[in-house]
C-alpha positions as CSV (number, residue, x, y, z in Angstrom):
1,X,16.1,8.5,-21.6
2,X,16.7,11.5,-19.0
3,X,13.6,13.1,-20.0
4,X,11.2,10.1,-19.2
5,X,12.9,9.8,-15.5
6,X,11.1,12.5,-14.4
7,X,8.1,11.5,-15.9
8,X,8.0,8.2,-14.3
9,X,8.4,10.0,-11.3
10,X,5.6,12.3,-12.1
11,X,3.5,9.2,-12.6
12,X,4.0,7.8,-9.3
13,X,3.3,11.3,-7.5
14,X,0.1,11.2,-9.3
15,X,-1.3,7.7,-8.6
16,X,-0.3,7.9,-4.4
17,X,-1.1,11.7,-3.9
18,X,-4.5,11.3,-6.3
19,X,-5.3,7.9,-4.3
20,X,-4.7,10.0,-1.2
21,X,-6.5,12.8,-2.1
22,X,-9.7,10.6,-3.7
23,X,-10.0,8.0,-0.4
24,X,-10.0,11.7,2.1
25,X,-12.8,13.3,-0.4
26,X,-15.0,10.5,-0.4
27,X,-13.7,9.7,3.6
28,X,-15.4,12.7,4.7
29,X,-18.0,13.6,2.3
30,X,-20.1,10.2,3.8
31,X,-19.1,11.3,7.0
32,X,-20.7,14.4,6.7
33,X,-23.7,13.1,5.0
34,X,-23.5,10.2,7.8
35,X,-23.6,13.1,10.9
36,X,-26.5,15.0,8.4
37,X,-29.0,11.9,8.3
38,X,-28.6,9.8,10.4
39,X,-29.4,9.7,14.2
40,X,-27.2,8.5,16.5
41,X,-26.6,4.9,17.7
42,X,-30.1,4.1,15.4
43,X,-29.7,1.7,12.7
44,X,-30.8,2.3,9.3
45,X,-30.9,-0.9,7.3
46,X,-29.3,-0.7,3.7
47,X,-29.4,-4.5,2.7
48,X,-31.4,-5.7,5.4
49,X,-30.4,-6.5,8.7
50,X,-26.5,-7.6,7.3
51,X,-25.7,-4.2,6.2
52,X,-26.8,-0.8,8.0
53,X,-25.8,2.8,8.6
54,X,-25.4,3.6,12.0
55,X,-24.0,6.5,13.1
56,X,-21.2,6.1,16.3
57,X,-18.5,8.4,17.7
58,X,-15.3,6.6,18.0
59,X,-12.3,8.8,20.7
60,X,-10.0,5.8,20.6
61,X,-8.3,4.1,17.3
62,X,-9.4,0.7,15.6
63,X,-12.0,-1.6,17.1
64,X,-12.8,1.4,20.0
65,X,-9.6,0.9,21.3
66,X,-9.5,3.9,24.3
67,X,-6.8,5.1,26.6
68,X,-9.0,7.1,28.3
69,X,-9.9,10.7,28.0
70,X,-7.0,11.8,26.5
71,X,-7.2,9.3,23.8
72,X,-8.0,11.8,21.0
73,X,-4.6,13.5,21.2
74,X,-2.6,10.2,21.8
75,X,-3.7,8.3,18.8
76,X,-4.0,11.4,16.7
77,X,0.2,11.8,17.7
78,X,0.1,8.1,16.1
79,X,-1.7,8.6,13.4
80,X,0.7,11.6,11.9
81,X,4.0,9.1,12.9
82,X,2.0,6.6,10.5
83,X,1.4,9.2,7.7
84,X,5.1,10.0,8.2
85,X,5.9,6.3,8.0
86,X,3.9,5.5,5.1
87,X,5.1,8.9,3.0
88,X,8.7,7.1,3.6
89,X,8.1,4.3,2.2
90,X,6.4,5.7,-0.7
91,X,9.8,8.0,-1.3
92,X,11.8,4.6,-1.1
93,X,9.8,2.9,-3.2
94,X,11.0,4.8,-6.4
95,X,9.2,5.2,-9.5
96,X,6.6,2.8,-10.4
97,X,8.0,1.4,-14.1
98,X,6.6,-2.1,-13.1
99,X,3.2,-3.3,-12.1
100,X,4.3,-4.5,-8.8
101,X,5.3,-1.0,-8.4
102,X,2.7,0.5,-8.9
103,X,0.5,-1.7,-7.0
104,X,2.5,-1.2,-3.8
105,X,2.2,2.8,-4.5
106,X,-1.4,2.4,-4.7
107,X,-1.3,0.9,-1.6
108,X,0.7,2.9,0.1
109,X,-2.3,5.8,-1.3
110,X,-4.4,4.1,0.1
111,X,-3.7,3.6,3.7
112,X,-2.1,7.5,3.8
113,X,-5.2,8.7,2.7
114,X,-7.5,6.3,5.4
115,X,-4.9,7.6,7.9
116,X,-5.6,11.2,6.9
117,X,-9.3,10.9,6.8
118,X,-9.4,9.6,10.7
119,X,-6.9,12.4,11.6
120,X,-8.9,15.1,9.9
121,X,-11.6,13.4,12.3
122,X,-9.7,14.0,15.4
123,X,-8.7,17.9,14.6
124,X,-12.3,18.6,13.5
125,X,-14.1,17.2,16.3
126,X,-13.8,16.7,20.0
127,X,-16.3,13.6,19.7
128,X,-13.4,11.6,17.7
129,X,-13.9,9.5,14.6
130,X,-17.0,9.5,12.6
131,X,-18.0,5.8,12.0
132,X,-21.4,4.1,10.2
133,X,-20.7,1.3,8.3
134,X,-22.3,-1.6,10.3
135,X,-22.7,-5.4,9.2
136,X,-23.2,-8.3,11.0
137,X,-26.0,-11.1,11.4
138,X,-28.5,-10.5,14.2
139,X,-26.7,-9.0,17.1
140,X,-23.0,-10.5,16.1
141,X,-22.1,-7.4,14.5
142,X,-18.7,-6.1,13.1
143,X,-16.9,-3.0,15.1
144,X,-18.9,0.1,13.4
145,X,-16.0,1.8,10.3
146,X,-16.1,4.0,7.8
147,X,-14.5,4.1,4.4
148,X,-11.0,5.3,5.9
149,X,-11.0,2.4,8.0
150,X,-11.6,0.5,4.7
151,X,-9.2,2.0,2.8
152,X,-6.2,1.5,5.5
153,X,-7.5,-2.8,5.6
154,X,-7.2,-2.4,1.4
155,X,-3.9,-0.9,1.2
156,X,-2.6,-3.0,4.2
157,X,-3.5,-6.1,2.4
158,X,-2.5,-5.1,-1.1
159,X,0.8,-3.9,0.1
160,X,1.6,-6.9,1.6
161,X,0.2,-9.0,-0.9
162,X,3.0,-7.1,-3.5
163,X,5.9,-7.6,-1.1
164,X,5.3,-11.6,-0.7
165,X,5.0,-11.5,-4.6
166,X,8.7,-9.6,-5.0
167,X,10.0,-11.6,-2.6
168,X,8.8,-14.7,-4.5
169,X,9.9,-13.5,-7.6
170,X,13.5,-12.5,-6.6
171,X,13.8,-16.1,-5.0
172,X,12.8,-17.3,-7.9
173,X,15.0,-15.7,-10.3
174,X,17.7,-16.1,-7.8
175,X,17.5,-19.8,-8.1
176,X,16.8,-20.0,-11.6
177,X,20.5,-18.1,-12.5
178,X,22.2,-20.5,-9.9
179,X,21.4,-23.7,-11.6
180,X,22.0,-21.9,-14.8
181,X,25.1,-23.3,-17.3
182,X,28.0,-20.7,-17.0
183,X,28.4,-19.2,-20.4
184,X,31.0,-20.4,-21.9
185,X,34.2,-17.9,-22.4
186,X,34.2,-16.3,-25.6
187,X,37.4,-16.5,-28.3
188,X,39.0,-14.0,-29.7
189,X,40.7,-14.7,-32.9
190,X,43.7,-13.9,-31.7
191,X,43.0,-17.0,-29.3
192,X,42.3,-19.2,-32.0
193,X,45.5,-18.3,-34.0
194,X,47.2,-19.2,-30.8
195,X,45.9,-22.4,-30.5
196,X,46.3,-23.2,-34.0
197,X,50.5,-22.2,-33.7
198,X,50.4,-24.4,-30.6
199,X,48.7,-27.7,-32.3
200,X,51.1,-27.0,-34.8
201,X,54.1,-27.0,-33.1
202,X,53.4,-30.0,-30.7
203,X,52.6,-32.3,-34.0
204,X,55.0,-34.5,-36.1
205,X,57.5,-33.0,-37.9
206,X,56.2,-33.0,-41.9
């Protein structure tokens, strides 16, 4: 029993820091390949006019939010409290023995790894983050994001998705063992030759 504790443990180190680790290589591998061949703010269609590659600076954070000039440094201060945050809550999570576990570690992965790409985007260059995903119909287009951006939405929505789900279920179980019969007090046979000698001795006489 003592022996597979720590590998549980090892388990869930493995699935957040290899989610991590996988969403950062393939985060700045397209980026690279994005800042390679494609020219700035021209679109390159991929599936038509719904889906192109178009290849945009972002300084600020999500949906070009800015604060200005020293945006870069502001939101890159945010994005290591977030990686801080989220490496927390994978600690407190514990080990993932249960599906729900494991999906909320995957998660977790997830959206430190998205975190982490954008960062890297931030130290790296002075231009901000690399963005070039672009859908949209016509010109009602979608804020241009990359795949850390996509990752951080992913584990955002799975991890909250697998707290309702707990929730539910420790409501559930909750309620069920409240309307649930007591168990009924087990005897002893020392109880039952009690209660024998006491029927006995309340009876008639013989």
């Amino acid at each position: 029993m003592t022996d597979e504790i720590p590998k549980v443990q090892r388990g869930s180190a493995l699935l957040f820091w290899g989610t991590a680790a996988t969403v950062i290589a393939i985060d700045q591998i397209t980026k690279l390949l994005a800042e390679r061949y494609l020219i700035r703010y021209v679109p390159r269609e991929i599936f038509g006019e719904y889906v192109r590659f178009t290849l945009a600076y972002n300084p600020g954070a999500a949906f070009s939010m800015s604060l200005g000039e020293n945006s870069r440094y502001i939101f890159g201060a945010f994005a290591l409290i977030a990686l801080f945050v989220l490496w927390r809550l994978y600690r407190l999570s514990g080990p993932a023995k249960r599906a729900g576990d494991r999906m909320r570690i995957l998660a977790l992965g997830l959206a430190w790894g998205g975190a982490a790409g954008n960062l890297l985007d931030r130290i790296r260059s002075p231009h901000g983050v690399v963005d070039f995903i672009d859908v949209g119909v016509s010109s009602w287009r979608f804020w241009t994001f990359n795949v850390a951006d996509s990752a951080v939405t992913v584990g955002a929505i799975v991890l909250a998705w697998s707290l309702s789900r707990e929730d539910r279920e420790e409501r559930e179980a909750r309620e069920s063992a409240a309307l649930a019969p007591a168990p009924a007090r087990a005897t002893s046979p020392a109880d039952a030759v009690d209660g024998d000698a006491a029927r006995g001795a309340s009876g008639p006489d013989a």
